[in-house]
C-alpha positions in Angstrom: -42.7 92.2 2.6 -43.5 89.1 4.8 -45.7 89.0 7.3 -44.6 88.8 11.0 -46.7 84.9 11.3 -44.5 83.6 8.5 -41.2 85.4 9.9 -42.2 83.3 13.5 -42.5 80.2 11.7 -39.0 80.7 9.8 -37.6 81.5 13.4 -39.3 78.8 15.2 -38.0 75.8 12.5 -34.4 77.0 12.3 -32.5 74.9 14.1 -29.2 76.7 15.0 -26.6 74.0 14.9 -28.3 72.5 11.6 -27.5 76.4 10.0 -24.5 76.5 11.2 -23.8 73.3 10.4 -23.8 73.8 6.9 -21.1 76.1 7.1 -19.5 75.2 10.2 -17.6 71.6 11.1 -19.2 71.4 14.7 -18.1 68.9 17.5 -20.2 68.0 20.6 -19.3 69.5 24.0 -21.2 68.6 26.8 -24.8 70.2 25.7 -23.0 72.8 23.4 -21.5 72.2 20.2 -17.5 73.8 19.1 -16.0 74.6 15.6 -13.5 76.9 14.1 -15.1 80.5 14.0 -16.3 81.3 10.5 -15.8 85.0 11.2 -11.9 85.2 11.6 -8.7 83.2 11.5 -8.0 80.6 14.4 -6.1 77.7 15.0 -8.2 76.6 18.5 -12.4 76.4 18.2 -13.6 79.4 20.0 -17.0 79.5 18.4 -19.8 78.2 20.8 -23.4 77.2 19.6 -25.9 76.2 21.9 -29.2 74.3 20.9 -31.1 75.4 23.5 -30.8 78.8 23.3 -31.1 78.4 19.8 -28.1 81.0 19.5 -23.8 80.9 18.6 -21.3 83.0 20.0 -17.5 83.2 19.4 -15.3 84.1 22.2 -12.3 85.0 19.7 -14.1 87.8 17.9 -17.2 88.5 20.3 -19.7 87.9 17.4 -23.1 86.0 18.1 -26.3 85.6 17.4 -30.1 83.7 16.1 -29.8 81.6 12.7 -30.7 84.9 10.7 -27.8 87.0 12.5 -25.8 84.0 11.8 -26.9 84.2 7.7 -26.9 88.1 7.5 -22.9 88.0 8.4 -22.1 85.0 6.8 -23.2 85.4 3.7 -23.5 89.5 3.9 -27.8 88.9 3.5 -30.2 91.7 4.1 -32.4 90.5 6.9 -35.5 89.6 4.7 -33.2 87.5 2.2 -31.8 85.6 5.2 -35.3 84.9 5.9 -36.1 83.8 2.2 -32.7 81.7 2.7 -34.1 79.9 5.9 -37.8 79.5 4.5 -36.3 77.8 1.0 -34.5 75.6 3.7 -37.1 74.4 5.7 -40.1 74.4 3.2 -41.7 76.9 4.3 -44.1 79.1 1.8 -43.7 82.7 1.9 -46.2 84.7 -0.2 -44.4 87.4 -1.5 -45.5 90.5 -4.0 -43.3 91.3 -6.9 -40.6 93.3 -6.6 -41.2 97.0 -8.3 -38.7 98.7 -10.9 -38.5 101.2 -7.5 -37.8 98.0 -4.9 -35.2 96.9 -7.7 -33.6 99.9 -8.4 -32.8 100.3 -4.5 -31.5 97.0 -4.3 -27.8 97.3 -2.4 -25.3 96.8 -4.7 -23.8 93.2 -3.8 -27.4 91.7 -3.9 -27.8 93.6 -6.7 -24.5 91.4 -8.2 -26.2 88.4 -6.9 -29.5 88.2 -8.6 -27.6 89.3 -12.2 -25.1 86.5 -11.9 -28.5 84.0 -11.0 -29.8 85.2 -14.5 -26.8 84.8 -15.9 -25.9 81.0 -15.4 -30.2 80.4 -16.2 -29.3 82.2 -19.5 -26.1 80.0 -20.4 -28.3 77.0 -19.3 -30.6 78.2 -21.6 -28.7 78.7 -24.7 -27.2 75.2 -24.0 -30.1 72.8 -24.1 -32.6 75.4 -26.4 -30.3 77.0 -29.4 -28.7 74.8 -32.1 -25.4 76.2 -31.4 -25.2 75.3 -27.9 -26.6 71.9 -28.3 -23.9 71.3 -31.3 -21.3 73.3 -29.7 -21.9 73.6 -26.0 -23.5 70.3 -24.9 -21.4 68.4 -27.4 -18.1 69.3 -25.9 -19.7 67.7 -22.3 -20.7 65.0 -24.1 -17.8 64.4 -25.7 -16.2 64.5 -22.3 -18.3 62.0 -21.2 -19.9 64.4 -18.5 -23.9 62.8 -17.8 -26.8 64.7 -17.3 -27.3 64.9 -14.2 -24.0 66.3 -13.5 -24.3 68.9 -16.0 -27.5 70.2 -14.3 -25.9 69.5 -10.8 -23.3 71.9 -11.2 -25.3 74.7 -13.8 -22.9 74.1 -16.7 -24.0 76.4 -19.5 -22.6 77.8 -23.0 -21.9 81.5 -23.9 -23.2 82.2 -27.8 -20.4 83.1 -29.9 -22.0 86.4 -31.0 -20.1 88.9 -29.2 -22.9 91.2 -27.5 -25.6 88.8 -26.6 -25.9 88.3 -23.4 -25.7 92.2 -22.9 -27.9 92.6 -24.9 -30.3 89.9 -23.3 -29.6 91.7 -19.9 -30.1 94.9 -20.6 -33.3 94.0 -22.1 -34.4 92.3 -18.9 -34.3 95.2 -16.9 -30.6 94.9 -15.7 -28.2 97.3 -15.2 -24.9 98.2 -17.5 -23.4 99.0 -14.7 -23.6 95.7 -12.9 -23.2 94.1 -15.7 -19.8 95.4 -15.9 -18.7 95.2 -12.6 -19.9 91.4 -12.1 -17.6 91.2 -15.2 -19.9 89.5 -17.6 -20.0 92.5 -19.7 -16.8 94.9 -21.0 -17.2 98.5 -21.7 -14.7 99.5 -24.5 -14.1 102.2 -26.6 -17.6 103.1 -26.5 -18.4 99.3 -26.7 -20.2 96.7 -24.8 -19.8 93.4 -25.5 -19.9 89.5 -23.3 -16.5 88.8 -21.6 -17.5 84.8 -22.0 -18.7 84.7 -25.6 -17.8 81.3 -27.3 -17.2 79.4 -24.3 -18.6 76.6 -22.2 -19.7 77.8 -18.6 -18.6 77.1 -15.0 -20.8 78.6 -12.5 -18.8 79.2 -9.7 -20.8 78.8 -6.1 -20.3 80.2 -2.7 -20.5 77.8 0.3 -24.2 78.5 0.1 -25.1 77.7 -3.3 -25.4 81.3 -4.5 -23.2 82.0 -7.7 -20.7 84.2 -7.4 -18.8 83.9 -10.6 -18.1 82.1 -13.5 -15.0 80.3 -15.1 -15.6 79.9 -18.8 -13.3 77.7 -21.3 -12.9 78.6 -25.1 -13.7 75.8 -27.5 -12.4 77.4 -30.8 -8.7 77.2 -31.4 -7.8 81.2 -30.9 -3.7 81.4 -29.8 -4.7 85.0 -29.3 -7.4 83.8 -26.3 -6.7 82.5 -22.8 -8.2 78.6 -22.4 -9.5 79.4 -19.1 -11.2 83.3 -17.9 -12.9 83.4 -15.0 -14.6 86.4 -13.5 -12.8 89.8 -12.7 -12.3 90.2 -8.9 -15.7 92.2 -7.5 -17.7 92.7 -4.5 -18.9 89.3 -4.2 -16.3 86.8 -6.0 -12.6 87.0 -4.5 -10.4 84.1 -6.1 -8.1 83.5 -3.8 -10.8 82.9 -1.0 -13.1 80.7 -2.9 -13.2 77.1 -4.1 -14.6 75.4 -7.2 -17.4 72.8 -6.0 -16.7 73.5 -2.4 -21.0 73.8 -1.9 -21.2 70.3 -3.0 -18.3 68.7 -1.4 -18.7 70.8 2.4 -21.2 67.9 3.6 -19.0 64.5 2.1 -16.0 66.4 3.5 -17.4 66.4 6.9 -18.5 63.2 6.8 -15.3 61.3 5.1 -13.1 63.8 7.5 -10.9 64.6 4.2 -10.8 66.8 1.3 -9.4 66.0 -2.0 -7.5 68.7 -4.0 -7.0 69.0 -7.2 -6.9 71.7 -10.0 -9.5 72.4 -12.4 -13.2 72.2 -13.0 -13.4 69.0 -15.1 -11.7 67.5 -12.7 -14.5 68.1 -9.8 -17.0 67.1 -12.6 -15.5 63.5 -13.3 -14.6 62.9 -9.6 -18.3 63.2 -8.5 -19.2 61.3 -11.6 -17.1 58.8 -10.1 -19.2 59.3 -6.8 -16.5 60.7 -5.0 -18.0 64.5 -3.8 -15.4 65.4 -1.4 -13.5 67.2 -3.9 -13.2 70.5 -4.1 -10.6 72.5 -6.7 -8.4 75.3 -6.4 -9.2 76.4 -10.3 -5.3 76.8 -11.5 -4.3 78.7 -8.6 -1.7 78.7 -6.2 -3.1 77.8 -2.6 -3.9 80.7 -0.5 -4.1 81.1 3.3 -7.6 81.8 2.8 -8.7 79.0 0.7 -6.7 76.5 3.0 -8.6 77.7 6.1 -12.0 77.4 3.9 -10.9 73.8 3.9 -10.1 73.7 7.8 -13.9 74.5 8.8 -14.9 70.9 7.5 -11.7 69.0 7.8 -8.3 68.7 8.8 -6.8 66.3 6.3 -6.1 67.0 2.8 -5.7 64.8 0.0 -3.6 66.6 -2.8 -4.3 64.6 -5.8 -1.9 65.5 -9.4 -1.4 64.5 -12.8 2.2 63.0 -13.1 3.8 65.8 -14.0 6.7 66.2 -11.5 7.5 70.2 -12.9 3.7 70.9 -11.9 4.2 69.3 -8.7 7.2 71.2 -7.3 5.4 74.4 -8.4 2.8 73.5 -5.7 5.5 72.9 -2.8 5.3 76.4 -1.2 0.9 76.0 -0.9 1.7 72.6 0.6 3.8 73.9 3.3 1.2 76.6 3.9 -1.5 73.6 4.5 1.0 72.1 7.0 1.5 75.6 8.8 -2.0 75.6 9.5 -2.0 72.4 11.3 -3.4 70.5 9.1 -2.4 67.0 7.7 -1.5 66.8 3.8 -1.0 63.4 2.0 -0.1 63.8 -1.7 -1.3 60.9 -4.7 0.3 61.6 -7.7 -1.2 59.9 -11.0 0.6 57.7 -13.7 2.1 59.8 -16.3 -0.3 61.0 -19.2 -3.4 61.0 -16.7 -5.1 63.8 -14.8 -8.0 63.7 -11.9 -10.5 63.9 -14.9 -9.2 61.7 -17.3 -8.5 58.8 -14.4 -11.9 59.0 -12.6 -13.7 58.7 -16.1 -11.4 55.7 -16.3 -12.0 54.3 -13.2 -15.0 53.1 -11.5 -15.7 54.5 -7.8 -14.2 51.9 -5.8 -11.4 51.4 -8.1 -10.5 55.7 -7.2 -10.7 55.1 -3.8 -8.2 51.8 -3.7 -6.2 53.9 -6.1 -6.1 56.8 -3.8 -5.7 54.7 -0.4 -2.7 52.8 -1.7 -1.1 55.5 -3.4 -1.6 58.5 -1.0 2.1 59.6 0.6 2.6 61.4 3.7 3.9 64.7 2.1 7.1 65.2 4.2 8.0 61.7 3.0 7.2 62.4 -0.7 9.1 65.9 -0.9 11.8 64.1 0.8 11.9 61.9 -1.8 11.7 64.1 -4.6 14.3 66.3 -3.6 16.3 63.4 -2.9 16.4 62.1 -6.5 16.6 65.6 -8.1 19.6 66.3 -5.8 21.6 63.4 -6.7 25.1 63.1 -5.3 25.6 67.1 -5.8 26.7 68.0 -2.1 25.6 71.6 -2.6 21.8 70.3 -3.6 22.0 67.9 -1.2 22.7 71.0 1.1 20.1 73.1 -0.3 17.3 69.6 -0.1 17.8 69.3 3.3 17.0 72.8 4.5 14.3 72.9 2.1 12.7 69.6 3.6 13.5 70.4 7.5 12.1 73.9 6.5 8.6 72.2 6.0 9.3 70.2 9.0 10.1 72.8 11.0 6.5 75.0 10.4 3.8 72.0 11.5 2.9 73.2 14.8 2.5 70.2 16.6 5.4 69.5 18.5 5.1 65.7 18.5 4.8 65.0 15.0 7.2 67.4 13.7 9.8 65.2 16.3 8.7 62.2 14.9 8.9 63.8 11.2 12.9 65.0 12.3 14.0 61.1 13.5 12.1 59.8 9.7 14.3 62.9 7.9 17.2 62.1 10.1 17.2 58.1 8.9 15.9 59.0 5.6 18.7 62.0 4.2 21.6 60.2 6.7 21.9 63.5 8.4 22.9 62.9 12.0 19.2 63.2 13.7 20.8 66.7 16.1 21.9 68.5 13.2 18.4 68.4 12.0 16.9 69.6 15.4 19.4 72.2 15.5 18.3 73.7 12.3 14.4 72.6 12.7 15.1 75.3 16.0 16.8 77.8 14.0 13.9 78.2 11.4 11.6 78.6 14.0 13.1 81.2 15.9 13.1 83.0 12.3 9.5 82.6 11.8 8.4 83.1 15.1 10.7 86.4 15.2 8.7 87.4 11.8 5.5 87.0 13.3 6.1 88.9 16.1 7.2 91.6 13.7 4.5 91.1 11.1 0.7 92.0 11.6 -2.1 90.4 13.5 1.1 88.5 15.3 0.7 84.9 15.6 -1.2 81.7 16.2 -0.2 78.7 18.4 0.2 75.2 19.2 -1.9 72.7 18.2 -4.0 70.0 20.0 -2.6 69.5 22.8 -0.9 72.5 23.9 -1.5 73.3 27.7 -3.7 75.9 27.6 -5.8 75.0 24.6 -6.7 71.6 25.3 -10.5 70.5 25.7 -10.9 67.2 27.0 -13.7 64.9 25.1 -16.9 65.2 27.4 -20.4 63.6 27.5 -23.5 64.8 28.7 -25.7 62.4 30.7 -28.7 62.1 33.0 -26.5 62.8 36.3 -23.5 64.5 35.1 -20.5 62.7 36.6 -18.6 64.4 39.4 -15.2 65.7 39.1 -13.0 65.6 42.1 -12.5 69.0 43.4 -9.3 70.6 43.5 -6.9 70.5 46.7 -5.4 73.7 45.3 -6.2 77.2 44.6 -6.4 77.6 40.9 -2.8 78.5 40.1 -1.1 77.5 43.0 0.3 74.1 41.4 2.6 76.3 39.1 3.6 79.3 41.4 7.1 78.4 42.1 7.5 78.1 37.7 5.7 80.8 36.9 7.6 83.1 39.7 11.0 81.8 38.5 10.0 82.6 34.6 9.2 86.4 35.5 12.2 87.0 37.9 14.7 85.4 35.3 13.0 87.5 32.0 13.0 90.2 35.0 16.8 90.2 35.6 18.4 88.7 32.7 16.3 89.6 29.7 19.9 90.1 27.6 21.5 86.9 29.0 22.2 84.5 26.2 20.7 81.2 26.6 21.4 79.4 23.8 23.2 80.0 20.3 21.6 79.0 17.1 23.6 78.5 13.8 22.7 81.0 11.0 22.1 80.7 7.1 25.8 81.4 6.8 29.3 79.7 7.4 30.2 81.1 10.9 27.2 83.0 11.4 25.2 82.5 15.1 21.8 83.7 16.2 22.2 84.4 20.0 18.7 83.6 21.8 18.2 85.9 24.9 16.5 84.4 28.0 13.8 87.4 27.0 13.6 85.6 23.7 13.8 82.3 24.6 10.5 82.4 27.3 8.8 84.6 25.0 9.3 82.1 21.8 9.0 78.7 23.5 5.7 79.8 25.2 3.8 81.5 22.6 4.5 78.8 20.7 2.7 76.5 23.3 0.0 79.1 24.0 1.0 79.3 27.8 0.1 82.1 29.9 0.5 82.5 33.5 -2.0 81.4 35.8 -1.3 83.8 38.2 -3.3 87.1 37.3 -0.5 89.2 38.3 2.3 87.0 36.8 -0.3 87.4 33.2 -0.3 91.0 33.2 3.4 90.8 33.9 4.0 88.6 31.0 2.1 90.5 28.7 3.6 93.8 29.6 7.1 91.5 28.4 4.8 90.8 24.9 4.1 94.2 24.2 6.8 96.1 25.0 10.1 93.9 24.7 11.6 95.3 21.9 10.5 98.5 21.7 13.4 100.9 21.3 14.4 102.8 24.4 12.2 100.9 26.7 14.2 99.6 29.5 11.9 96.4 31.1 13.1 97.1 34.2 12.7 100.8 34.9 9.1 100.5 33.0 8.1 97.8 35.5 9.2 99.5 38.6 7.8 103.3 37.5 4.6 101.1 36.2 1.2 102.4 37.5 -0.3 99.5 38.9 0.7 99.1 42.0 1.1 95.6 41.9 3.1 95.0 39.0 5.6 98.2 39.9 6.1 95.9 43.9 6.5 92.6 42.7 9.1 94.1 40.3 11.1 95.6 43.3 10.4 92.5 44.9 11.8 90.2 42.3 15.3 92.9 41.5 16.1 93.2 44.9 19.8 91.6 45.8 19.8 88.5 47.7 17.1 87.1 45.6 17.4 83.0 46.8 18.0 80.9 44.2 15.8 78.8 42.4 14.5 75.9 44.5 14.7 73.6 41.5 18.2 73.9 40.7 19.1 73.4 44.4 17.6 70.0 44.4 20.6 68.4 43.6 22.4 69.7 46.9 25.9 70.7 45.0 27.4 73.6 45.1 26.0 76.4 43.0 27.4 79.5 41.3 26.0 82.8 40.2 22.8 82.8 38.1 24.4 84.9 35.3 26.7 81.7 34.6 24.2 79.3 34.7 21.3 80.6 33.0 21.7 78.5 29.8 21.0 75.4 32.0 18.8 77.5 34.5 15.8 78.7 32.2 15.4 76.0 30.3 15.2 73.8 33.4 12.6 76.1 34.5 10.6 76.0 31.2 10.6 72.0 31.5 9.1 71.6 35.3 6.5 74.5 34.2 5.7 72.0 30.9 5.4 69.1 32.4 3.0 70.2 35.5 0.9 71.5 33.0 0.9 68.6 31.0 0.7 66.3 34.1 -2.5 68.5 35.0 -4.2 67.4 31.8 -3.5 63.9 32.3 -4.9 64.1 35.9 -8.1 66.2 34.8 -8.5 62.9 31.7 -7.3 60.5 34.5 -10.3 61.7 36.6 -12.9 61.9 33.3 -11.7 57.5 32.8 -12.8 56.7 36.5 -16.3 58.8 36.2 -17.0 57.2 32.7 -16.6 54.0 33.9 -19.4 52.2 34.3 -21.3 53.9 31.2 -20.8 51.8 28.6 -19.6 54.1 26.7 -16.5 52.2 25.3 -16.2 55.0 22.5 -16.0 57.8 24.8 -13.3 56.1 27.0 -11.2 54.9 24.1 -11.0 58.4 23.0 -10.1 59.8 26.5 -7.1 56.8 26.2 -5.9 58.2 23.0 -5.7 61.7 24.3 -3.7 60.2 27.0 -1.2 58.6 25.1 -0.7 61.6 23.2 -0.2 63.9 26.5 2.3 61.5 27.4 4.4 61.8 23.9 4.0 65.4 24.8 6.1 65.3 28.1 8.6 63.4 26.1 8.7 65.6 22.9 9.0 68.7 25.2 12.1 66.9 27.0 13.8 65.7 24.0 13.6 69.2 21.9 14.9 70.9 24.9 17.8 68.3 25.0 18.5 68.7 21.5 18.7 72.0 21.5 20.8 72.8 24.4 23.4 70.0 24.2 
């Protein structure tokens, strides 16, 4: 038990954001700080934590909570062993009694795991620096490696005696249970035996973000053709493979700080590069990437440094996890070593700074490096050259921000000799394919990046006197009410109408895009929503139920219950409708809707863009002329750059729409 006194202490010295923050990539804004919710997938921060309130909540999910709430679903803690967590933290004593076999024996389960995997990597420690065979055998194949000290203690190596029951046996004599044993997978029950899983081999705790082991990787050092190299831990409660990665407790804090995480594949390879002094390395263990280990990266950082031996065969395996890095948003460079070297056996070769001028002059934009590859394998043979090009727009085609998959397009375009439209043409095609899959597929989908309209957070300061921002002339809403009128009456009327025509996979083949479609797609993919309430629930009504067979949009919308949305839907199908203000500005002579609604919507979807885009720039415009004065050159410079970018916005969303259409 401890004492309420010591519990208040705990409490009192927990600072929320430094918790967090050890999970948790937080930014400043205003007095609160913002990260990427730890608790479920998201593309756009929605996880608050105030330090004054001592306290985090995420607006995505609904979770929240103190430092210990934070710790108890984090890292799946009991409430007094998120208390033990905080008071090892903060140096803080806690006088404790000893558990009983009774206390022990009710231990849940997955703590249960825990504290048998703690004695586990003590135990391989153990038999590595106190028996003869794991000095011989153990410690002299990290020697021999050229691994120091210090590293081998930093991350627990150990060695598993070749005798095949003796940790069991060791275990079980401590007080631990078979069971456990079993289900951490250090033990195997068969045919009435019970014997180690990791006998014979040199050991690689594996660590959760907090430090705790979780698993082990272990390599075999006799020659055995019979025996995998490398076995890691079975799946279980508390070690899930394809969510965790080797060395990523270490490297969380350098990854922060360097904003960049190096990849590579195996444990040695960790070991040498932090040898090297280079920590922000973390190592997918011989896997392919996973959605889950990529968005473990994306908490700390969103640039990724893939680093490989010079194997090309190895790195055209790893193509389809790279793409999956760039579908997150994220920013991938790739470094690929001179033939006969790996990560390990270059960083023993190589002295820090040397590994870092390596890694800055050799690191290639990946879209420019598959490019390249494919390019060479595919030779002159038109069909490859075929097949190159799809592959490489494919990976274009998934980065989510709109500007630098344009810029990525005109690079292909001048790179392949592929006239620059084709490319757009398909880039559009593969979307509509994936966005169409999403919208199918569970969980649905995530959107734009950075700067889309509705998700972007201007940079912000807190001062003394908080700087005024002009108030608005407008009702919130009012700015886009002739757009957002326009894209409900058209997806109203003419959800079947095709808009535009997108080539298929095959000769001849066409994918018709319905103006339903088309406002749907373009914006969920930009994350905009109505601003109108009524226009909102209109639009998602559209979401939910376009689609759906035997649902006609426009009887449900006019039998619909609320009141509101069933009269503005009479409103909007009523005959003698006037036609839309913005394609009237010209003053020439204009004919029925139904034949112009491929130039119609998207002429609509451009004004709504570019208000909203306009908006941002005004609401930075306004944050430039209260800043100034401040000295706070940083700050301002920063404001700049999001300006420049909003403005390569307006012109992205014009030139794909151009593209498209024409």
């Amino acid at each position: 038990m401890i004492d309420y006194s010591t519990i208040e202490r705990i409490i009192t010295a927990a600072e929320i954001t430094d918790v967090v923050g050890d999970f948790v990539s937080l930014k400043k804004r205003g007095v609160n700080f913002l990260g990427l919710c730890p608790f479920h997938n998201e593309k756009t921060p929605s996880f608050t934590v105030s330090p004054s309130k001592g306290i985090f909540k995420c607006f995505g999910c609904g979770k929240g909570g103190n430092s210990v709430n934070f710790l108890m679903e984090h890292e799946h803690l009991t409430y007094p062993d998120a208390l033990r967590w905080l008071a090892k933290k903060y140096n803080i004593e806690i006088a404790e009694t000893e558990e009983s076999a009774e206390e022990l024996q009710h231990k849940n389960e997955r703590e249960s795991m825990m504290v048998l995997n703690e004695f586990a990597w003590k135990y391989f420690s153990r038999m590595m620096n106190d028996s003869e065979e794991g000095r011989t055998i153990g410690f002299g194949y990290f020697k021999e490696r050229g691994f120091r000290r210090d590293i081998i203690e930093k991350f627990q190596l150990g060695y598993s005696p070749e005798q095949r029951d003796a940790f069991v046996q060791e275990a079980l004599k401590s007080g631990y249970k078979q069971e456990y044993i079993v289900k951490t997978g250090l033990g195997i029950e068969k045919n009435d035996r019970f014997f180690d899983r990791f006998s014979g081999r040199v050991m690689f705790p594996i660590h959760s973000l907090s430090g705790r082991v979780i698993g082990f990787g272990g390599r075999i050092l006799r020659s055995d053709a019979q025996a995998a190299k490398y076995l890691n831990s079975p799946e279980s409660e508390i070690y899930h493979k394809s969510a965790t990665l080797y060395g990523i407790n270490f490297a969380r804090n350098a990854m922060v700080r360097e904003d960049k995480c190096i990849l590579v594949e195996g444990y040695t390879d960790v070991l040498s590069m932090h040898q090297t002094g280079i920590e922000n390395v973390v190592a997918s263990s011989g896997t392919s990437l996973t959605e889950d280990q990529i968005r473990l990266i994306k908490r700390f950082t969103s640039n990724v440094t893939i680093l490989y031996d010079g194997d090309p065969a190895g790195i055209k395996a790893s193509l389809r996890g790279i793409d999956m890095i760039l579908e997150e948003g994220m920013h991938v460079r790739v470094v690929s070593l001179p033939v006969g070297e790996d990560p390990d056996s270059f960083a023993r070769s190589h002295s820090s700074s040397a590994m870092l001028d390596f890694l800055k002059e050799n690191e290639t934009d990946f879209i420019r490096f598959k490019t390249k590859l494919l390019l060479e394998e595919a030779g002159k043979d038109p069909i490859k050259r075929s097949q190159m090009i799809q592959e490489v727009v494919r990976s274009v085609a998934i980065i989510p921000d709109r500007i630098e998959r344009t810029v990525y397009l005109q690079e292909c375009s001048s790179m392949l000799g592929v006239d620059e439209q084709t490319l757009f043409t398909e880039a559009a095609r593969i979307k509509r394919k994936l966005w169409e899959k999403n919208r199918s597929g569970p969980g649905g989908r995530s959107g734009e990046q950075d700067y889309s309209p509705e998700t972007y957070q201007p940079r912000q300061r807190q001062y003394d006197h908080p700087v005024d921002a002009p108030e608005p002339d407008v009702m919130p809403g009012a700015l886009f009410e002739t757009e957002e009128r326009e894209i409900i009456r058209l997806m109203l009327n003419y959800p079947d109408k095709i808009v535009i025509e997108l080539p298929g996979e095959h000769k001849d083949e066409v994918i018709p895009v319905t103006v339903m479609d088309f406002f749907l797609q373009e914006m969920e993919t930009d994350n905009l929503v109505p601003e109108n309430p009524l226009y909102a629930r209109v639009f998602k009504e559209f979401q939910e139920k376009w689609g759906t067979p035997g649902v006609n949009i426009q009887t449900m919308l006019t039998n619909s219950q609320d009141p509101e949305i069933s009269h503005l839907a009479v409103d909007l199908l009523t005959p003698g409708y006037q036609i839309s203000k913005i394609h009237e500005k010209g003053g020439a002579y204009v004919r029925s809707e139904d034949q112009i609604i491929k130039i119609l919507a998207p002429e609509i979807l451009a004004s709504y863009r570019s208000k909203k885009v306009k908006q941002m720039i005004s609401v930075i415009d306004d944050q430039i002329h209260g800043y100034q004065g401040t000295d706070d050159d940083v700050l301002i410079t920063g404001l700049l750059e999001d300006r420049r970018q909003l403005e390569e916005l307006r012109k992205a969303y014009s030139k794909e729409l151009r593209r498209i259409i024409i």
